[in-house]
C-alpha positions as CSV (number, residue, x, y, z in Angstrom):
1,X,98.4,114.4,76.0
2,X,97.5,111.0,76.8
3,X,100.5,108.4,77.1
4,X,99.6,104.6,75.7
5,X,99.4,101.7,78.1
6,X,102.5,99.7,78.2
7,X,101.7,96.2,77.9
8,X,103.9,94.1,80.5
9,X,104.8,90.7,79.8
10,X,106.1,90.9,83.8
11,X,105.4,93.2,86.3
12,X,108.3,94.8,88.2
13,X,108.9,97.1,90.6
14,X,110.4,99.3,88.0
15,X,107.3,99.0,86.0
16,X,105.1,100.7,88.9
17,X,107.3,103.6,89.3
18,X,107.3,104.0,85.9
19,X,103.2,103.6,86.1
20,X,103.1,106.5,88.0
21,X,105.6,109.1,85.7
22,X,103.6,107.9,82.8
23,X,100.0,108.5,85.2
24,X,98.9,105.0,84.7
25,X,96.5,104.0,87.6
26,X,98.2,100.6,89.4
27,X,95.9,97.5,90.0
28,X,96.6,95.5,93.1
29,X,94.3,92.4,94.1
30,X,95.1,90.1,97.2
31,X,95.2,86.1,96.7
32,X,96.1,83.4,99.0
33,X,96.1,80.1,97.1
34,X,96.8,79.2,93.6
35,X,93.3,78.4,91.9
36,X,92.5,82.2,92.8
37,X,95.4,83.5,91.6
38,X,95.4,82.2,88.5
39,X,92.5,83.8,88.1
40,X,93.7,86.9,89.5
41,X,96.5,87.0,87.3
42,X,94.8,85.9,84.2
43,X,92.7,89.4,84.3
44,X,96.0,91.5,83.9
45,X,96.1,92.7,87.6
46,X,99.7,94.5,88.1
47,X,100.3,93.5,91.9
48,X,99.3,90.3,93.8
49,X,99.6,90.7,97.5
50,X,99.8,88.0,99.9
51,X,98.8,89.7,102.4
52,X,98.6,89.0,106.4
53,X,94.3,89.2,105.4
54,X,95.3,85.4,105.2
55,X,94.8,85.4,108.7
56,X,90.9,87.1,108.5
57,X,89.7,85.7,105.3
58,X,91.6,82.0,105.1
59,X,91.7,81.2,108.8
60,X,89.3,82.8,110.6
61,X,91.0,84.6,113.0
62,X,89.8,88.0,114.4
63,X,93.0,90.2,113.5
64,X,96.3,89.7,111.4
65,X,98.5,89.2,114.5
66,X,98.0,85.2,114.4
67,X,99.6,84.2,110.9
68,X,102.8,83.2,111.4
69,X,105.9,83.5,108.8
70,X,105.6,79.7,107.9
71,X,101.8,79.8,106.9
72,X,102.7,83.4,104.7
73,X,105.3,81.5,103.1
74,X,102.8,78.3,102.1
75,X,100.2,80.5,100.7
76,X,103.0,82.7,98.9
77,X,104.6,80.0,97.4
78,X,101.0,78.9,96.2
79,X,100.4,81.9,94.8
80,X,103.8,82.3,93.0
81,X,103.0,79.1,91.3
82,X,100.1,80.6,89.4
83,X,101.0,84.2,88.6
84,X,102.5,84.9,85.2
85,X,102.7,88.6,85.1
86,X,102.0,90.5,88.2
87,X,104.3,91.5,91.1
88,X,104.2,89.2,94.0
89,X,104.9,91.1,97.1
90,X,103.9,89.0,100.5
91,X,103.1,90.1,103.9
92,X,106.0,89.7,106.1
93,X,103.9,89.4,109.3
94,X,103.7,90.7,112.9
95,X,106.1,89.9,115.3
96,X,108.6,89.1,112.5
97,X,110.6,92.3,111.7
98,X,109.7,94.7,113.9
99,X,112.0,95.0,117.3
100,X,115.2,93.3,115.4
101,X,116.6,93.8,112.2
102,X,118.7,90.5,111.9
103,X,115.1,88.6,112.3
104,X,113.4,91.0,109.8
105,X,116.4,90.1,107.2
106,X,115.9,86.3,108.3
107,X,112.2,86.6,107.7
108,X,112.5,88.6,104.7
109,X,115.0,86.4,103.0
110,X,113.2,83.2,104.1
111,X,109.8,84.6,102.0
112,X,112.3,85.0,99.1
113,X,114.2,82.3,99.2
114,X,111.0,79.8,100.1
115,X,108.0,81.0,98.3
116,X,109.5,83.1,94.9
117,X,108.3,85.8,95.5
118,X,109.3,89.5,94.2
119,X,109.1,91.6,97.4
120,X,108.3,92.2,101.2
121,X,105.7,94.5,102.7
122,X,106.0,95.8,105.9
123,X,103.8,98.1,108.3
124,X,105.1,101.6,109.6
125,X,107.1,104.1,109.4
126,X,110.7,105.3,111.5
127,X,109.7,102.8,114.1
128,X,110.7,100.1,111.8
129,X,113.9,102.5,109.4
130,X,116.7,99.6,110.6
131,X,114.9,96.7,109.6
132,X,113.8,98.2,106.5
133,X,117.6,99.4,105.7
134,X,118.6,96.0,106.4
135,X,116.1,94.0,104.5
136,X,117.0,96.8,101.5
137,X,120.7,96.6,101.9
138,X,119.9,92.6,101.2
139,X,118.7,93.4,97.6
140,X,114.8,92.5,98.8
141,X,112.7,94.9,97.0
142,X,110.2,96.8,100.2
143,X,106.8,97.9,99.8
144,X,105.5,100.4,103.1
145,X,102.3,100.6,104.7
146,X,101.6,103.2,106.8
147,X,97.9,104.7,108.0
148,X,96.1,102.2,109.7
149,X,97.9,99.6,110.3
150,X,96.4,95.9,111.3
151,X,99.1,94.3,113.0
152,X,99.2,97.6,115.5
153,X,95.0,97.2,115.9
154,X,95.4,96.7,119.5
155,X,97.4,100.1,119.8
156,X,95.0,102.3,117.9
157,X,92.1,100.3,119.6
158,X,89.7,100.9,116.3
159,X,89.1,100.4,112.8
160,X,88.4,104.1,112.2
161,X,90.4,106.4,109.8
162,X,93.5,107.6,110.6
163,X,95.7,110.8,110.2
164,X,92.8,112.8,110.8
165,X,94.8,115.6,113.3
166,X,97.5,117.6,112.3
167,X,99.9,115.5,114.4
168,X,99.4,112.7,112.8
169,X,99.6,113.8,109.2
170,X,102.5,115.2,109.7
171,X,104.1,111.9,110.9
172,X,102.7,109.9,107.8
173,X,104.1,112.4,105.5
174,X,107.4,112.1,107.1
175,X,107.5,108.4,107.5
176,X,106.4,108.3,103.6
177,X,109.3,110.6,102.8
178,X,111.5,108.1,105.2
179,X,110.6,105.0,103.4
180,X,110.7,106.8,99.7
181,X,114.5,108.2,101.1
182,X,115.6,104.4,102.5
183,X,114.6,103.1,99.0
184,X,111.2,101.3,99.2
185,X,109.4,100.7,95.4
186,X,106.1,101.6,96.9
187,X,103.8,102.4,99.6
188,X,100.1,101.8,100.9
189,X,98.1,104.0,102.5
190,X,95.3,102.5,104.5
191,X,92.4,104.6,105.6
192,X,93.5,108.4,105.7
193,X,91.8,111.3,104.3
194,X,91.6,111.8,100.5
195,X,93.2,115.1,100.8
196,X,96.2,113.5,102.9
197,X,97.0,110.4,100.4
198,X,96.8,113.8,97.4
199,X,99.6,115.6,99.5
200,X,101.6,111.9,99.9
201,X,101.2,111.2,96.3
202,X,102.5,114.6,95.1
203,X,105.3,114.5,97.8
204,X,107.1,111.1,96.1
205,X,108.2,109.5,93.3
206,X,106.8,106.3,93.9
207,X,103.9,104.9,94.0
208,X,101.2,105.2,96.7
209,X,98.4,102.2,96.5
210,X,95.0,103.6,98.3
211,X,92.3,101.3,100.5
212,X,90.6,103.6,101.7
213,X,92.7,106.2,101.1
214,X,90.4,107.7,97.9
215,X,91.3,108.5,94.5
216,X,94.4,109.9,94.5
217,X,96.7,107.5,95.1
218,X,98.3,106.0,92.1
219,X,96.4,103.1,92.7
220,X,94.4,100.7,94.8
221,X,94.0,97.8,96.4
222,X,91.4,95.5,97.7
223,X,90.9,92.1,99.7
224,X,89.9,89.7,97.2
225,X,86.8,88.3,99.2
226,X,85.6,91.6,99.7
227,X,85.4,92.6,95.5
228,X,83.9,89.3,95.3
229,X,81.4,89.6,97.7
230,X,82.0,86.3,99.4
231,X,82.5,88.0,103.0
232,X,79.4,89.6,103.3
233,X,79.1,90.9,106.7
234,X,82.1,93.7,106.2
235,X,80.8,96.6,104.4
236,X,83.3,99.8,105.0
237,X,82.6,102.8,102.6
238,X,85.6,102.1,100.8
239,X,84.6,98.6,99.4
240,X,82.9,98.2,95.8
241,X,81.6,94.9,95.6
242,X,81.8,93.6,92.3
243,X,79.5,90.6,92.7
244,X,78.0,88.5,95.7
245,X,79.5,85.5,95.5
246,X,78.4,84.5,99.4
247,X,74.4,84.0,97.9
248,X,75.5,82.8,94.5
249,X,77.7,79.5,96.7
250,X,75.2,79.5,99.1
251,X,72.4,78.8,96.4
252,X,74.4,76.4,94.3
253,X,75.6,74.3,97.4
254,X,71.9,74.4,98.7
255,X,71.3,72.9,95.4
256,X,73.5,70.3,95.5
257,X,72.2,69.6,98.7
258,X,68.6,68.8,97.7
259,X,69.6,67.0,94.5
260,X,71.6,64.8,96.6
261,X,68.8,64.3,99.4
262,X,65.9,63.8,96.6
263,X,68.3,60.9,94.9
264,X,68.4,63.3,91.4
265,X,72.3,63.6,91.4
266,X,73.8,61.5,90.2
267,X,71.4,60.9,87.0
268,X,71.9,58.4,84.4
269,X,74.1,60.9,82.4
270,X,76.4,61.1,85.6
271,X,77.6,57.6,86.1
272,X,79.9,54.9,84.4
């Protein structure tokens, strides 16, 4: 029997859990500034992440490792300013949690206490069990990551799917059990096998969000200039692009351009 959508006038992390008992896929979009996320939000999405992708899409840089906590905090605090209903949960990024869980409280608190937002996100799995307790035991909600894991790129040397071996499926299902059992809301799973994110969903009662990770997490996220199309040179099999904004800009500001150049903008219409 079908169960009917629960209309949230705030997304929580109660409301995800509560997504999954009731089998109600979660939407998750990333945003960075507040023009987009006001759009974001406007379109009902359940989760905003402010993600570390700052560091690819916003500033250019090759990897996540660059952004530091200051710059997450600037675009989180941008985005909280637009979003009405969905869950804010922000990137807390490399080099700030990881080997010391004082810092990871510091740097978790400081997102909190700076930017508004709801919750943290962190990458891996019993590597990182203290800071996670501690950041918990603070009363900062903690969404997981585990798979493949950008701020670790230059350990696993590649892009390419994870979890593939026996080994090291059987890691991510205990470090997803770990981080359910410390108390995180959620988790992401970032390019594993279908099969492996099926088994991880089954195995807890929260959430899983999937990219790359197929259909059977509870739901999915994507990088907002991917859906739009506006970084068209990254085309991984697990990216639907929902329009191609990179030609659409390109033509328009070519456009400008040439009305500019041939004197016809301004016209008479477009003065004082």
């Amino acid at each position: 029997m079908s169960i009917a959508k629960k209309e949230y006038k705030r997304v929580t992390v109660k409301s995800l859990v509560d997504m999954k008992k009731n089998g109600e896929k979660i939407s998750m979009l990333t945003a960075y500034d507040y023009s987009m996320a006001k759009i974001v939000d406007a379109a009902n999405i359940d989760v905003i992440l402010v993600g570390d992708s700052a560091s690819n899409v916003m500033a250019g840089h090759e990897t996540t490792l660059p952004i530091t906590l200051d710059q997450m905090i600037y675009h989180a605090a941008s985005v909280v300013r637009a979003a009405k209903r969905a869950l804010i949960v922000v990137d807390i990024p490399f080099g700030s949690y990881q080997s010391d869980p004082k810092e990871a409280l510091r740097s978790a608190i400081r997102i909190m206490k700076e930017s508004g937002a709801h919750a943290v996100k962190v990458e891996g799995g019993v590597e990182i069990k203290e800071s996670v307790k501690r950041i918990l035991h603070a009363g900062i909600p903690v969404m997981g990551h585990l798979g493949l894991t950008p701020q670790s790129i230059y350990k696993f040397g590649t892009y390419t799917v994870r979890a593939k071996e026996e080994e090291e499926a059987k890691k991510l299902l205990s470090d997803a059990k770990t981080l359910e059992k410390l108390g995180c809301f959620g988790i992401v799973l970032e390019k594993i096998p279908a099969d492996l994110t099926k088994k991880v969903s089954d195995s807890l009662s929260i959430p899983t969000i999937g990219i790359g990770g197929g259909k059977h997490a509870d739901g999915q996220v994507l990088v907002i200039h991917d859906l739009l199309g506006m970084t068209h040179e990254f085309n991984p099999r697990f990216l639907r692009r929902y329009m191609s904004l990179y030609d659409d800009m390109s033509a328009a500001i070519g456009k400008y351009v040439a009305d500019v150049k041939s004197k016809d903008f301004p016209n008479d219409d477009e003065q004082y």
